[in-house]
C-alpha positions in Angstrom: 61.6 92.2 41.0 57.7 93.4 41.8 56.5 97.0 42.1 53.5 96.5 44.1 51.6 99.6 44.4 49.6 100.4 46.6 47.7 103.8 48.0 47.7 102.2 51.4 50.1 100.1 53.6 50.7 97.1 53.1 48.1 94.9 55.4 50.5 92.7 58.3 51.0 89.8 57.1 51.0 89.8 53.7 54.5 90.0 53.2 54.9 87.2 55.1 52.4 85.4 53.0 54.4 86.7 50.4 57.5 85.2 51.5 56.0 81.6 52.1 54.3 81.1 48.6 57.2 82.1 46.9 59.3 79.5 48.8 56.6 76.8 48.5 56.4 77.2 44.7 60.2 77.5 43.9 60.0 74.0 45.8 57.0 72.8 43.7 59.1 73.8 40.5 62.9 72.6 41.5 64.1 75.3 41.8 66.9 76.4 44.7 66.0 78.0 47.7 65.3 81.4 46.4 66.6 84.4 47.9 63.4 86.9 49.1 63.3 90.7 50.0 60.4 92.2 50.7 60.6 96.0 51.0 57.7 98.0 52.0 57.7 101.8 51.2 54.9 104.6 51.5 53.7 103.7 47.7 53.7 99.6 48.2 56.2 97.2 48.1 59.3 96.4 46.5 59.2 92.2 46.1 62.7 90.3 45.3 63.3 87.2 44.4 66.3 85.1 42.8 65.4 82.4 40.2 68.3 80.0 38.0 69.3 82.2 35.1 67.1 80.3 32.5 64.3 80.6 34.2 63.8 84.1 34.6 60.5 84.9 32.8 58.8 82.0 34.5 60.0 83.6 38.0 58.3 86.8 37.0 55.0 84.9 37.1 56.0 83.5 40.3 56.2 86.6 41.6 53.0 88.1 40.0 51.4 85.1 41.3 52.0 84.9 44.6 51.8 88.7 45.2 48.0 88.1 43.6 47.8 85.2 46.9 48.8 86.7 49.4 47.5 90.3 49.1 44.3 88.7 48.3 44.1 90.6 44.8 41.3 88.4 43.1 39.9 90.2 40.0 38.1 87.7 38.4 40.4 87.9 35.2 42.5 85.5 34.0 45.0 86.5 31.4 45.5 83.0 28.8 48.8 81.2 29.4 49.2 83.5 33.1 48.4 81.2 36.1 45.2 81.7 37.6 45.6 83.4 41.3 42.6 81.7 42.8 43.0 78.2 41.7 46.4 77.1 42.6 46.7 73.5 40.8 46.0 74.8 37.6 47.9 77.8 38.3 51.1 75.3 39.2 50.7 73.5 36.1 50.9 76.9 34.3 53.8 77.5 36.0 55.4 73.8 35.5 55.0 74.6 31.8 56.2 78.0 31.8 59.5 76.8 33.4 59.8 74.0 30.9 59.6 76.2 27.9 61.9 78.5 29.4 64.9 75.6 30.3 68.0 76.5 28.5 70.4 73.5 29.7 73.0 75.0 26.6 72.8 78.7 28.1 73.3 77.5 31.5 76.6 75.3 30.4 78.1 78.4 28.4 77.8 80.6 31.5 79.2 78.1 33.3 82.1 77.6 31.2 82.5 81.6 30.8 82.9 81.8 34.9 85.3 79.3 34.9 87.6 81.1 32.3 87.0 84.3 34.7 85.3 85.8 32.2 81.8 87.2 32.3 79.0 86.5 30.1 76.2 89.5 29.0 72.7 87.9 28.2 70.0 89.9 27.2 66.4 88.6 25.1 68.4 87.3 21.8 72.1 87.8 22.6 74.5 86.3 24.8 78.1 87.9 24.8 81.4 86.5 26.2 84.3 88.8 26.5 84.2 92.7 25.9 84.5 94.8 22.7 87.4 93.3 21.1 87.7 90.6 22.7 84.1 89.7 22.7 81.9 87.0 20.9 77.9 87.0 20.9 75.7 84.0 19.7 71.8 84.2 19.4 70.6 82.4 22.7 68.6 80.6 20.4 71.9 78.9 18.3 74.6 78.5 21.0 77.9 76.4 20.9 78.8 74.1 22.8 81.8 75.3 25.8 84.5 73.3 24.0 83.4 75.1 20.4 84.2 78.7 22.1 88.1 80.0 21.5 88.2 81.1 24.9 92.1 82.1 24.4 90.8 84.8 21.9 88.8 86.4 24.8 88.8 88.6 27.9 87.5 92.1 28.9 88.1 95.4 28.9 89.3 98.4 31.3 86.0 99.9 32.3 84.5 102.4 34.0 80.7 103.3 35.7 80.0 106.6 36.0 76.6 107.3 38.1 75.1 109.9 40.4 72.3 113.5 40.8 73.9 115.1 38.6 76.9 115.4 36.3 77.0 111.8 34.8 77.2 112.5 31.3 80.0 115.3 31.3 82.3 113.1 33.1 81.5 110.0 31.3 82.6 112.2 28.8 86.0 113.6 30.4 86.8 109.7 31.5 86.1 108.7 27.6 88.7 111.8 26.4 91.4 111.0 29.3 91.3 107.6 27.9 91.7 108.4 24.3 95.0 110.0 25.1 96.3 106.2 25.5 95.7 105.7 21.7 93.2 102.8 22.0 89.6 103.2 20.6 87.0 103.9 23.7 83.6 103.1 23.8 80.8 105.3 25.9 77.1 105.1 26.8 75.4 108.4 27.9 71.9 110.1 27.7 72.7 110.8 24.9 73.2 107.3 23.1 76.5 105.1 22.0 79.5 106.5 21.2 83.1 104.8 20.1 85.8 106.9 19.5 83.4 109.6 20.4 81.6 108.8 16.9 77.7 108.2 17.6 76.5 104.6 17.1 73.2 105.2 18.5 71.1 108.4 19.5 68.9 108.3 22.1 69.1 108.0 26.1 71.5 104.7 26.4 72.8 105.3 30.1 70.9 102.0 30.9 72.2 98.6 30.7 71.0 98.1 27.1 73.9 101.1 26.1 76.5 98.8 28.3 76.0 96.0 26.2 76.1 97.8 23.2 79.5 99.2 24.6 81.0 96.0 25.3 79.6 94.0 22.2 81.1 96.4 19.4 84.0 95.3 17.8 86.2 98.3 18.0 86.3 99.3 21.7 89.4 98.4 23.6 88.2 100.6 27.2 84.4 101.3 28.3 83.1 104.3 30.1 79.5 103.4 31.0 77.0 105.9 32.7 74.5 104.0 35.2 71.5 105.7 36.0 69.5 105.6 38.7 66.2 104.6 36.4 68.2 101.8 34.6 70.3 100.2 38.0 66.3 99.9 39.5 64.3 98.6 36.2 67.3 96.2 34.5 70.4 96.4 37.1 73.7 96.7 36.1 75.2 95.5 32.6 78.3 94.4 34.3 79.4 92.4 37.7 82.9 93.7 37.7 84.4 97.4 36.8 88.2 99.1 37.2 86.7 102.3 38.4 83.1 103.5 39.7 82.3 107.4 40.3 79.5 108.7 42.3 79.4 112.2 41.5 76.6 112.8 44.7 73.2 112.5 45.6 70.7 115.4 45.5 66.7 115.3 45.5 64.9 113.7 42.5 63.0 111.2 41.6 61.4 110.5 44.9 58.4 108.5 44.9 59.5 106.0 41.6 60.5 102.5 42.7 60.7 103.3 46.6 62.7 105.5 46.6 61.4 108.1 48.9 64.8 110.2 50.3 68.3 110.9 49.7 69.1 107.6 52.3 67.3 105.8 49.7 68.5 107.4 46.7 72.2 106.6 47.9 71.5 103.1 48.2 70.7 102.6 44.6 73.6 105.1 43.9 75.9 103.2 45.0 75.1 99.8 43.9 78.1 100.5 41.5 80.6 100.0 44.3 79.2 95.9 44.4 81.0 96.0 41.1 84.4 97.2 42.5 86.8 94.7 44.3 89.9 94.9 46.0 91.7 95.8 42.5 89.3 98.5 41.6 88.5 102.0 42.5 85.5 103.9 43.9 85.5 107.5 43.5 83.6 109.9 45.8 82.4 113.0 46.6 83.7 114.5 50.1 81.4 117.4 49.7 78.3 115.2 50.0 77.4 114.8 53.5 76.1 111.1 52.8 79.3 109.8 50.7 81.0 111.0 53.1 79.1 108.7 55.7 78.3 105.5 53.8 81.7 105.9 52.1 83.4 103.8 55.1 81.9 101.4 55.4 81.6 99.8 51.2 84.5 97.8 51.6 86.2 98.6 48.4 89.0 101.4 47.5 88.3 104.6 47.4 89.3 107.8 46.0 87.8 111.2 47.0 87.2 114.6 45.1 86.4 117.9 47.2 86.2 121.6 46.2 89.3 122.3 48.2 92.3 120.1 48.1 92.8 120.6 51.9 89.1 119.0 53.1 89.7 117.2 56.2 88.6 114.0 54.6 91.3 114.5 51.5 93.9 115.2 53.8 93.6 112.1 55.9 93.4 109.8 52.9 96.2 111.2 51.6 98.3 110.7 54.5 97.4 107.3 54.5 98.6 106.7 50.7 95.4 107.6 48.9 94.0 109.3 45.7 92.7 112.6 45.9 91.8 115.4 44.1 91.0 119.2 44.8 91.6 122.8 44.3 94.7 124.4 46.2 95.8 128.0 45.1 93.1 128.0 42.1 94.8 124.9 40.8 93.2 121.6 40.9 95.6 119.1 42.2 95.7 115.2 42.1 97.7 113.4 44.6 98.6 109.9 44.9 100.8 108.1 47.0 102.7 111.2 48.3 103.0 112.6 44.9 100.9 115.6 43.8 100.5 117.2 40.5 99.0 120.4 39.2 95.9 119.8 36.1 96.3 123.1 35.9 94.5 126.5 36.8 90.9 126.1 37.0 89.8 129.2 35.9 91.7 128.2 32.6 89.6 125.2 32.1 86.9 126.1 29.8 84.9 123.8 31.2 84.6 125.7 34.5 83.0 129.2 32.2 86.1 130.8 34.2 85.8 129.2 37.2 82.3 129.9 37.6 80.7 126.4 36.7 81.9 124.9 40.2 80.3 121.9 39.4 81.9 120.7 36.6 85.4 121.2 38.9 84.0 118.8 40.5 83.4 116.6 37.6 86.8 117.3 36.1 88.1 116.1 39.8 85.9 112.7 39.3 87.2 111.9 35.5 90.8 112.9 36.7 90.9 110.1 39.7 89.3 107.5 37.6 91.5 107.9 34.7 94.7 108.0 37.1 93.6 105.2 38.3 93.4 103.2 35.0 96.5 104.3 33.9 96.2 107.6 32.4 99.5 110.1 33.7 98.8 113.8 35.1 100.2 115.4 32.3 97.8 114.2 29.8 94.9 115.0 31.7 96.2 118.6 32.5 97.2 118.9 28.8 93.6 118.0 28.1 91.7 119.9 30.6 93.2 122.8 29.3 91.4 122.4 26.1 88.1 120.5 26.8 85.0 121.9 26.4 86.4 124.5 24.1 84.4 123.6 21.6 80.9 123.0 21.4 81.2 118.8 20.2 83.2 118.2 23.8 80.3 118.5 25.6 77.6 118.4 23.7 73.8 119.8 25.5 75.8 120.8 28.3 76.5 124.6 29.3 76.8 125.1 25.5 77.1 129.3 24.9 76.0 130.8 21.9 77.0 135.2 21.4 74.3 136.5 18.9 75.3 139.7 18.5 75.4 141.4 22.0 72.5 138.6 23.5 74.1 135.2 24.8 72.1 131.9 24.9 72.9 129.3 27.6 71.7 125.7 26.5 72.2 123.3 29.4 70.4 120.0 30.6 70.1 120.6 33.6 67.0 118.4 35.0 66.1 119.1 38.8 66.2 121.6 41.3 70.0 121.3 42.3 71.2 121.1 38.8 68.6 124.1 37.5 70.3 126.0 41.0 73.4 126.1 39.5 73.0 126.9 36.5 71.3 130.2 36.9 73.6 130.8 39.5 76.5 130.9 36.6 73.2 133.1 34.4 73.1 135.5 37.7 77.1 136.1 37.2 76.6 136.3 33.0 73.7 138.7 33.4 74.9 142.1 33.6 72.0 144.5 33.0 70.0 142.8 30.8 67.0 140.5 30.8 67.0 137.3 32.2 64.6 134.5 29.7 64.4 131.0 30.8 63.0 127.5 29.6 61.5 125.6 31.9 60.0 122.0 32.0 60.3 118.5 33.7 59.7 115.0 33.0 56.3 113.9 33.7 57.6 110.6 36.3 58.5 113.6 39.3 55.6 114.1 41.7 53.6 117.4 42.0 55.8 118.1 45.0 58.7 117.6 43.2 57.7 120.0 40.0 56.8 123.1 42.2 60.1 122.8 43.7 61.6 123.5 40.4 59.4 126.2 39.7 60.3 127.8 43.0 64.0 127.4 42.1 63.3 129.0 39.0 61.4 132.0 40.7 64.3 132.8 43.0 66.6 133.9 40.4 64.2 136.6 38.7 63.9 135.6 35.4 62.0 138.0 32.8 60.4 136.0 31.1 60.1 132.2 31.2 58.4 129.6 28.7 57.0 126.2 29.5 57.3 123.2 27.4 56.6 119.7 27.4 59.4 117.1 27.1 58.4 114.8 24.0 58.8 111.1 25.3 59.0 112.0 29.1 55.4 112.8 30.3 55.4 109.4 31.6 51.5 108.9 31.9 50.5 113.1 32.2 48.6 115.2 30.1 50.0 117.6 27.7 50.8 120.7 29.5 49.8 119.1 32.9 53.5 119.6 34.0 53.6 123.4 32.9 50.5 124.0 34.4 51.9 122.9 37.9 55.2 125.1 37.1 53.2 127.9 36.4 52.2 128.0 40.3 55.3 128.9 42.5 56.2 131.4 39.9 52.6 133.4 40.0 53.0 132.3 44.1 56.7 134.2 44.0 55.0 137.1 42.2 56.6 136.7 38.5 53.8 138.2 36.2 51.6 136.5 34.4 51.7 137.9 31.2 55.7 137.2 31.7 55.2 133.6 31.8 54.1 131.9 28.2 53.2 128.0 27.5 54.9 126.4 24.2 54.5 122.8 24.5 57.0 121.6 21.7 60.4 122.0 23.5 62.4 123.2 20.4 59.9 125.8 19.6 59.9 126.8 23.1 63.2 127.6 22.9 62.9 129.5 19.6 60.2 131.8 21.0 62.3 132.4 23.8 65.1 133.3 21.7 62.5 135.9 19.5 61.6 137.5 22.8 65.5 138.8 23.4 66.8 141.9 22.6 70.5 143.1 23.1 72.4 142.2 26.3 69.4 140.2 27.2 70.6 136.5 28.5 68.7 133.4 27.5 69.1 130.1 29.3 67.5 127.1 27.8 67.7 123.5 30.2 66.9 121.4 26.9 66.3 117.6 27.8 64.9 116.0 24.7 67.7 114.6 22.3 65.9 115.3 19.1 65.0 118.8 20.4 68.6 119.7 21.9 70.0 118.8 18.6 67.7 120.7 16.3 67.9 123.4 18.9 72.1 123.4 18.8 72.0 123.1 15.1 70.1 126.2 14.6 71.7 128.2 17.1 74.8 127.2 15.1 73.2 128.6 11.9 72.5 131.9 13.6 75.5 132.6 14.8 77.1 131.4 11.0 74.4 133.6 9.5 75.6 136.8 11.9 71.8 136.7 13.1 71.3 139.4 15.8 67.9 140.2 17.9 65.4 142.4 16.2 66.0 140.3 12.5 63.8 138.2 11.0 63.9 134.9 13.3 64.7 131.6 10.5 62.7 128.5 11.2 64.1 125.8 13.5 65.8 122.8 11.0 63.5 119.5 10.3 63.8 116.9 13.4 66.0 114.5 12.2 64.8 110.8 11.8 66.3 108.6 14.7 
């Protein structure tokens, strides 16, 4: 795959050029008949093309390559061991020799052998993998056996689950990774926040791509997989896996338009839902019936489906039901899931703490999502309502998301919250805490969203009031822009909606952003604090934890945020 970018539209005919070089030097190298999609968007062009799975690297250059020959993109330089784009014999021999290096005939044979067995194989730049957690096996691709040298009896995968969507991944990942503990048998889960088995971290960091699947499925203890798929990691490194029990799409909202061509919610949803490709007829897709686009594209994926609504009686629910389908939704203040005529109470919504007294409607939804996927791989009602009624009580259920702190009659709201929909909701639950104090809000954003993109968060922000509000930067997220370049942009629809200036401060470093905001409040006042770094939300939680241990209350002497911890 080829981001081409371009300011202007592609020219006619170059994607046709495209096309024909491509096929004429997959011919020239012996290659099959490759498949070709060329995609042209308002920022270039996405360019597609299948290779054999050893020869990968070399097709990257192909694509490079021919891209450079038909869109006429001549520079003059020529990078050593890259083919040259304006001499085409040498560049073929580059490519010839490329391809040879590349030839794994003992790869190629254990993949073979691995479909044959039905089982997959996960290949990355040193490991290959046959089986899943377990029952898995990895060799360096460098030192691999031969087929008959594999105990193939000894292997075989795992239940799993992909959890992707706007917003909402990672707490439901989370839910699905505690309904399936209730089974007994260790679980394994990727998130934004790193690798976790039996909830226990294996690695920090944001692992919702691929990479965090394999490391999922490779460790040795994990006998179920709950895998969150992001949008960035599906369109950079696809998907880890080629078949899953379950897939959730918790919905599409705006973000990230302009990365990738993706330029709209249409768009959006089609990378979205790339997850049901992994879903056959013994599977199960869960949607969303409040978004108006699952709704739409749901019909026609071809897989099974289960759907989740705010209200247990949504038209959609009610005729799946009838036809002997999953479902799950709120009736009476209860959230129900039905199945095959049979319907069971989770219990009162309200109750859940997850749901900050019903308040938090989006995470009903995301407690409806984790309930129909773990139904659906075997976990019984009662154990998810005997769970439900607990998770989230504690701080380690969830950690990073609508976390609340009580120093002394101030509360402090520490969520991750990311774009406008997500920032929406949770002042909308900060509008319902409020009371008569003083509203004090962090506010920042990942430096890959256009300009467009930020103000809209700003504006979001402006509409609920807040008192004060700090900018920060996101340490490892400003993605190519200047510090404070995104906080300068915020700093616009919030002068434009007439929040003072001297109300709105800059503090670049995100933890001590949210330590100065925390300084500013006095009693009664609420602070809400979208933290998106991991380091930072940790260091953040942990010394919001000491406050609260120390009986800290506004007007003291603030203590010093706790040393980052080393990765």
């Amino acid at each position: 795959m080829l981001e081409a970018v371009s300011a202007q539209p592609i020219a006619a005919g170059v994607l046709e050029r495209w096309h024909a070089i491509v096929g004429e030097t997959c011919a020239a190298l012996g290659w099959p008949p490759p498949q070709r999609v060329a995609r042209a968007h308002p920022g270039g062009a996405s360019l597609l093309l299948s290779a054999p799975l050893d020869q990968l690297f070399a097709a990257t250059e192909v694509n490079e390559w021919a891209w450079q020959r038909a869109s006429g993109a001549h520079d003059g330089f020529h990078a050593p061991g890259h083919p040259a784009s304006w001499d085409q014999a040498a560049a073929l021999d580059t490519l010839h020799r490329l391809a040879a290096g590349e030839r794994a005939p003992a790869l190629l044979a254990l993949v073979a052998a691995a479909r044959t067995h039905g089982l997959e194989a996960s290949i990355d730049d040193a490991t290959l993998s046959i089986g899943e957690g377990r029952w898995s096996r990895s060799w360096a691709v460098d030192d691999l056996p031969a087929p008959d040298a594999v105990p193939w009896e000894a292997l075989r995968a795992v239940p799993k689950a992909l959890v992707t969507g706007s917003n909402g991944k990672t707490t439901t990942v989370r839910l699905l990774a505690a309904a399936l503990r209730t089974r007994g048998a260790p679980v394994g889960h990727c998130c934004t926040d790193g690798v976790f088995v039996d909830d226990v971290a294996v690695a920090g960091g944001d692992w919702s791509g691929p990479g965090g699947a394999r490391q999922v499925l490779r460790h040795p203890g994990v006998e179920a997989a709950v895998l969150e798929t992001a949008r960035g990691g599906i369109l950079r490194r696809g998907m880890a896996v080629t078949r899953a029990d379950v897939a959730v799409v918790t919905g599409i909202s705006a973000d990230h338009f302009g990365e990738y061509g993706v330029y709209g919610l249409e768009d959006l949803a089609d990378v979205k839902l790339t997850v049901a490709r992994a879903i056959d007829a013994r599977g199960v897709l869960v949607l969303n019936a409040d978004d108006a686009i699952l709704r739409r594209r749901g019909a026609g994926l071809g897989c099974p489906l289960a759907w989740f609504a705010r209200e247990h009686a949504h038209p959609l629910l009610r005729a799946h039901r009838d036809a002997g389908g999953r479902t799950a939704g709120v009736h009476d203040g209860e959230l129900l899931l039905a199945h095959g005529g049979d319907v069971a109470s989770l219990g009162a919504v309200a109750a859940m703490p997850l749901t900050f007294g019903g308040r938090a409607t989006y995470n009903i939804g995301n407690l409806a999502a984790a309930a129909l996927a773990a139904h659906a791989l075997g976990v019984p009602a009662s154990a998810l309502a005997a769970l439900y009624a607990g998770f989230g009580a504690r701080h380690a259920d969830n950690r990073g998301r609508l976390q609340r702190w009580s120093l002394g009659a101030t509360t402090v709201l520490l969520d991750y919250a990311h774009n406008p929909e997500g920032l929406d909701a949770l002042l909308g639950i900060a509008d319902g805490l409020r009371g008569g104090g003083r509203l004090g809000l962090l506010l920042g954003q990942a430096g890959n969203r256009d300009d467009d993109a930020v103000r809209e968060l700003g504006a979001v922000a402006a509409r609920h009031r807040p008192d004060r509000v700090v900018l920060k930067d996101i340490a490892g997220y400003l993605r190519g822009r200047a510090p404070g370049e995104i906080a300068a942009i915020l700093r616009e629809p919030l002068l434009d909606a007439g929040i003072a200036p001297d109300a709105i401060d800059t503090v670049l470093d995100e933890a001590e952003a949210a330590r100065s905001l925390v300084g500013w409040a006095r009693d009664g006042d609420l602070v809400v604090l979208p933290t998106h770094g991991t380091q930072a939300r940790e260091r953040v939680s942990r010394w919001l934890d000491g406050l609260v241990q120390a009986g800290w209350t506004p007007g003291q002497v603030l203590p010093d945020l706790p040393a980052p911890v080393a990765p």
